[in-house]
C-alpha positions in Angstrom: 212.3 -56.3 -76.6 210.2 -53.8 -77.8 207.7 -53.5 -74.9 210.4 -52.9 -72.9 212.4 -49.8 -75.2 208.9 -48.6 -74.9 208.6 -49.2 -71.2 212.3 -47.6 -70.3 211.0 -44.4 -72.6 207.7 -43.9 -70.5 209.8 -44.8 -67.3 212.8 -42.4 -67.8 210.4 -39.6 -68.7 211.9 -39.5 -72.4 208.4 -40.2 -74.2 206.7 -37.0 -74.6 203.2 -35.6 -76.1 202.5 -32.0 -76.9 203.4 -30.1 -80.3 206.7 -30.9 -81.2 209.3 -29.3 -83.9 211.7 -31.6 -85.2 214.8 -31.3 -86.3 213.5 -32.7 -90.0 212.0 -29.4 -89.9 209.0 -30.8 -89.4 206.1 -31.0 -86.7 204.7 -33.3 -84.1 202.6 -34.6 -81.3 205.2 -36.8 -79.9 208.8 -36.5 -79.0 211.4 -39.1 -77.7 214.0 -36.9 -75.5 216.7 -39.6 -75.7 218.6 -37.6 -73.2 215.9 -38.9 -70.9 216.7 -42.2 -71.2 220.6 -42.3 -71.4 221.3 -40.1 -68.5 220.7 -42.9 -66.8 223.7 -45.2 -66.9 221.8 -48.6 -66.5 219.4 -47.8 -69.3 222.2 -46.5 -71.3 224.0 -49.8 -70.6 220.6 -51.9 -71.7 220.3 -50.0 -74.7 223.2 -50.6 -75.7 224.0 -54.4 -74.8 220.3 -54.8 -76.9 221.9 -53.1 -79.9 225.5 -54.7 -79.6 223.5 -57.9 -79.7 221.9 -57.5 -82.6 225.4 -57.7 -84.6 226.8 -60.1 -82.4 227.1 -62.5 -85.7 228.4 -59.7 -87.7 232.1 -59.0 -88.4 232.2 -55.2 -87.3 235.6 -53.5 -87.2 234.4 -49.6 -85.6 230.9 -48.8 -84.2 230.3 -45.0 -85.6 227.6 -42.4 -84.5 227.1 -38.6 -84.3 228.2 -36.1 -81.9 226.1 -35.6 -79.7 224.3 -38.5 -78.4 226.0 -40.8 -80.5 228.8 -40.8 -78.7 227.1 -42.0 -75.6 225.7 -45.1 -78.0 228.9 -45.3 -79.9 231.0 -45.9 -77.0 228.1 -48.3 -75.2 227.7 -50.3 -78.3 232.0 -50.6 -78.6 232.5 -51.6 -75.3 229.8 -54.9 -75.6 231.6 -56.0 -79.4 235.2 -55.3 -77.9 235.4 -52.8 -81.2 236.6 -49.0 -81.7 234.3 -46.4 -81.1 234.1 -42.5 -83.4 232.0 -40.2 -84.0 231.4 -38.0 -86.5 230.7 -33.8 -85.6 228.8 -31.3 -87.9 230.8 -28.9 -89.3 229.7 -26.1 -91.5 226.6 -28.2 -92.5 228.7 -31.5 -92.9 229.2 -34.7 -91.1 233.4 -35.2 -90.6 235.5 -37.2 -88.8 237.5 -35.0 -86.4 240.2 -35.4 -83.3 242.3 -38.1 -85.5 239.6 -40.1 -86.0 239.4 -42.2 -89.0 238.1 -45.2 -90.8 240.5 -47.6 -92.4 239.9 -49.0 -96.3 237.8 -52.0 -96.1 236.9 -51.9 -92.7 233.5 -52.8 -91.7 231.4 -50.4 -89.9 228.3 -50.3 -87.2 226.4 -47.2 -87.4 224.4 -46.2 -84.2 222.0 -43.7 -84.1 219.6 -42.5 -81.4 216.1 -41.6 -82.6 215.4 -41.9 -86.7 212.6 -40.0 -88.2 213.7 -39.1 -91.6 217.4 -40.9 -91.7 219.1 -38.0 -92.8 222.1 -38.4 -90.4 222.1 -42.0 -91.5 222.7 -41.1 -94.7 224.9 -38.7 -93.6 227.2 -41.2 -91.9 227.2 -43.9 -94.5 228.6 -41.1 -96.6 231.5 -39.9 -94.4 231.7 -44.0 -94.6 231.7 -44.2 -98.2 233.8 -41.4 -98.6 236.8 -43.0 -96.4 236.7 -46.5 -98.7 234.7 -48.6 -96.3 231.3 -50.8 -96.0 228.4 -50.3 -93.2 227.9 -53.9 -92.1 224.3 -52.2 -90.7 222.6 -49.6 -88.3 220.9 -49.9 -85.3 218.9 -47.2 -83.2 216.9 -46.9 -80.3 213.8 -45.8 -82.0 212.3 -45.7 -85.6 209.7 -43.4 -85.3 208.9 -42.6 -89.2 205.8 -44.0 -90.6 208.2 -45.2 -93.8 210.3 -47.9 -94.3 213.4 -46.3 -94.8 216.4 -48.0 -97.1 219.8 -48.1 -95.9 221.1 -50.4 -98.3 222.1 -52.5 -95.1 221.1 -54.4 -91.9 218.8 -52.2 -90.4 217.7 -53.1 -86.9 216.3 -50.5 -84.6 215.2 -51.3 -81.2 211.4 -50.2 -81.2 209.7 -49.6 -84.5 206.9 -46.6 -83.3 205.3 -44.8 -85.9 204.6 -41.4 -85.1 203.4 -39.2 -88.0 205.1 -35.2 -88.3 204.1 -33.1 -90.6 205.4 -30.1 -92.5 204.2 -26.6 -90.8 201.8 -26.0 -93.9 200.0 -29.7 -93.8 199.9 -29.8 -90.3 196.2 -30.8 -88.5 194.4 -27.9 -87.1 194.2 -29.7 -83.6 198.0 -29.4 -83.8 198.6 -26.0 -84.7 196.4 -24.9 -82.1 199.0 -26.3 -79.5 201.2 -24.2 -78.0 204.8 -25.4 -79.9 207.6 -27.0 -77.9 211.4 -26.9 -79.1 213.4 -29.3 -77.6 216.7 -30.2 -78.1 217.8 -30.0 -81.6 221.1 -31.2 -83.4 221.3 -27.7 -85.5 221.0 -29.3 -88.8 
């Protein structure tokens, strides 16, 4: 399965090399432009069958991502578990649940998420999550690019594991900061 994420990134023109900054802040030589891929409704709809089937087994209740292209995922990922899709939007700095969305107590809940690097709008979600008095029964993404394990106190199961290292502006590699810098798009955190 991973070969072929990998394979739809190259394809769709969504894996990128250059001098990236990302929206952790920090800085790059590779970029996944998931907007690439999932304009594309048949490798929107592969991602996320792949993902939906990964929590096939798994009694979900909503499947929950993040304005913007975790709607698209959201919704994907819904439609092949027969669940509820939401999404969360940033407001002022903070996840919330808008347009009379909500999360019931106890329910369980799929997070989907596009491209992890740091898992700060992971942690982000479980939060609105916690905060509304329910469980994450795991999270799925297309692609976890950080060179860390990162713990989620859940399932975790992205679709492609790629490493690519980033580094803060100050620790960057000469051979990097010598590259003219790219800013794609960003989610404004």
């Amino acid at each position: 399965m991973e070969n072929e994420i990998l394979e739809l990134l190259k394809d769709s023109g969504a894996f990128l090399e250059g001098h990236f900054l990302l929206t952790s802040g920090k800085h790059s030589n590779v970029y996944i432009e998931k907007f690439r891929l999932m304009e594309s409704p048949k490798h929107l709809d592969t991602i996320c069958q792949m993902m939906a089937s990964q929590f096939n087994n798994s009694k979900v209740d909503v499947v929950l991502g993040a304005a913007i292209g975790g709607i698209l995922l959201s919704s994907g990922v819904a439609k092949y578990l027969n669940k509820k899709s939401i999404f969360t939007e940033r407001v002022k700095e903070r996840m919330e649940l808008r347009r009379g969305f909500e999360i019931k107590d106890n329910s369980r809940v799929l997070i989907v998420e596009d491209i992890v690097s740091t898992g700060g709008s992971i942690f982000e979600l479980i939060n609105v999550v916690k905060e509304n008095n329910a469980n994450v029964v795991g999270v799925t993404s297309i692609v976890h690019r950080s060179v860390n394990p990162i713990d989620f106190d859940c399932d975790y199961m992205p679709l492609l594991n790629h490493p690519v290292e980033s580094w803060e502006e100050e620790c960057m590699p000469d051979w990097l900061s010598k590259t003219p810098i790219t800013i794609n798009g960003r989610s404004g955190k």
